[in-house]
N, C-alpha and C positions, 0 to 999 in steps of 0.2 A: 504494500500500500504506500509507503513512504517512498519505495523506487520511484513509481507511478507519479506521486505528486512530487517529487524534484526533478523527474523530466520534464514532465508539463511546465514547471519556473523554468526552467533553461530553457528552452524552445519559447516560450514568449519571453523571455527576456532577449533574446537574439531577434526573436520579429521585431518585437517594438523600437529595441535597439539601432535598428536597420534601418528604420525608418526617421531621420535623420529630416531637419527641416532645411531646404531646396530652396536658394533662390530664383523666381520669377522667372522662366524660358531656360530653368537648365533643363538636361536632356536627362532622363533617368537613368540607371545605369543597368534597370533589365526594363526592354521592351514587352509589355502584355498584348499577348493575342487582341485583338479589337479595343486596343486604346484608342481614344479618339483623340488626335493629331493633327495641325493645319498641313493641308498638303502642299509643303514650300521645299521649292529644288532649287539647284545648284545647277548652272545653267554652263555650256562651254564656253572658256572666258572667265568664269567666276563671278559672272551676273546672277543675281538672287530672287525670286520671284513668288507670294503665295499664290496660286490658283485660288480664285474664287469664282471662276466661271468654265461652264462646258456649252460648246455650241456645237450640233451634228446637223446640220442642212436646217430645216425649217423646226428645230426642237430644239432644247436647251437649258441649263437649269444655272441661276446663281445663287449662292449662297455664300456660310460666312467666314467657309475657308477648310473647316473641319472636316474630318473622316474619319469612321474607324480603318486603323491602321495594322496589316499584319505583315508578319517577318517571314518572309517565304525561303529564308536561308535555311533548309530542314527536309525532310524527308519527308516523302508524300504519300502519304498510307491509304488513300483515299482509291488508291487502285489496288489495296488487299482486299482479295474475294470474303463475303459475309461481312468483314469489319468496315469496312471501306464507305460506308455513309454515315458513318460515324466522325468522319474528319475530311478539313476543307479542302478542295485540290488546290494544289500550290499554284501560283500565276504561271510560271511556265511552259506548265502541260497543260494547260485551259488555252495560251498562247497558241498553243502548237496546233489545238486539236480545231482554233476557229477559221472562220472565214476573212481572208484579207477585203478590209473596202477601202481603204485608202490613207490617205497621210495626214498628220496632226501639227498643226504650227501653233506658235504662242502671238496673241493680239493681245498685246498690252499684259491682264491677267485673265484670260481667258485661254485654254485649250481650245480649237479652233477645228474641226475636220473638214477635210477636203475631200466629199463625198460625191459622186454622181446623182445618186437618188435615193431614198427609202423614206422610209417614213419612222421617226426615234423615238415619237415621244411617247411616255410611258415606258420605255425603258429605263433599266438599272444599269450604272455603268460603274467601273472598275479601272483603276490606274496604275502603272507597274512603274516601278524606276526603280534601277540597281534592284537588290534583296528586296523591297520593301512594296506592298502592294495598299492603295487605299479603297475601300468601297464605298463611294460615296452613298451621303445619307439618305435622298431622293429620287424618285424617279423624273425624268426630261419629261417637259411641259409643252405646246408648242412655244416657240417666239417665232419673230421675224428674222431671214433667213440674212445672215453679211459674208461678207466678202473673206478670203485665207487672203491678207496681206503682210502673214507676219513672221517670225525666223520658224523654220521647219525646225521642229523637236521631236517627233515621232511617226508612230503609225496607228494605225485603228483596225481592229476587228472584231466580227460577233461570232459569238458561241451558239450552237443549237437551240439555247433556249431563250435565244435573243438578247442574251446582255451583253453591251458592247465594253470590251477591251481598248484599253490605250496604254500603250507601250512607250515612254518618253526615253529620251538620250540624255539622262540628266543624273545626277547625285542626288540623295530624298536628304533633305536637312529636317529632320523629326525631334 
């Protein structure tokens, strides 16, 4: 009995310990699956940028920057038979398995795609840079449809179940 209750002191004494108070925009030092994080990258050059907007032809959604955030640096167990809906596929192999529609530039702070045609809205979308994947909070709404005039950073693709991927060329500053 007395084992029992001076383990349980040591192990919360080490959580609570650990938990150490952070100043204002430091980075934690372990990533949580679906923390929610602004999605801001690190751009070629060393230009810094948060996203707060996605635009796919006549769809689009702004918001106030955040996502949850996960760390795809890991193993993808989500293709073991029986277990395998039990855990998320890693951005990679959802990458792999979609369909190419075309390419992603940065306007201002918006993600921007350079699409032929479809129709997005009501879609969920998903964004990858380096290790680190965000799924944003909403689904595309219509807007009015503008113009790619701005530096190419990526690409776009949809998955069989219609959620569209974006792949950027950037470092994730989380």
């Amino acid at each position: 009995m007395h084992r029992r209750t001076f383990a349980s002191a040591v192990i919360a004494a080490l959580v609570v310990g650990g938990r150490g108070q952070r100043a204002a925009g430091d980075v934690p030092d372990v990533l949580l699956q679906g923390d929610r994080r602004p999605l801001s990258l690190r751009l070629e050059g060393g230009r810094s940028v948060l996203v707060r907007e996605i635009r796919l032809g006549r769809a689009g959604l702004r918001w106030d920057g955040s996502a949850d955030l996960y760390d795809e640096n890991r193993a993808d167990f989500s293709v073991v038979p029986g277990l395998g809906g039990l855990f998320r596929p890693a951005f990679r192999n959802r990458w792999a398995a979609a369909r190419p529609l075309g390419a992603v530039a940065l306007v201002g702070d918006a993600l921007v795609g350079a699409v032929e045609s479809g129709e997005f809205a009501g879609r969920r979308v998903s964004v990858g840079a380096g290790q680190v994947c965000w799924d944003i909070p909403a689904r595309l709404v219509p807007m009015p449809e503008i113009g790619v005039r701005g530096q190419p950073v990526g690409a776009l693709r949809v998955e069989a179940d219609g959620t569209l991927l974006i792949s950027v060329q950037a470092d994730p500053l989380y």
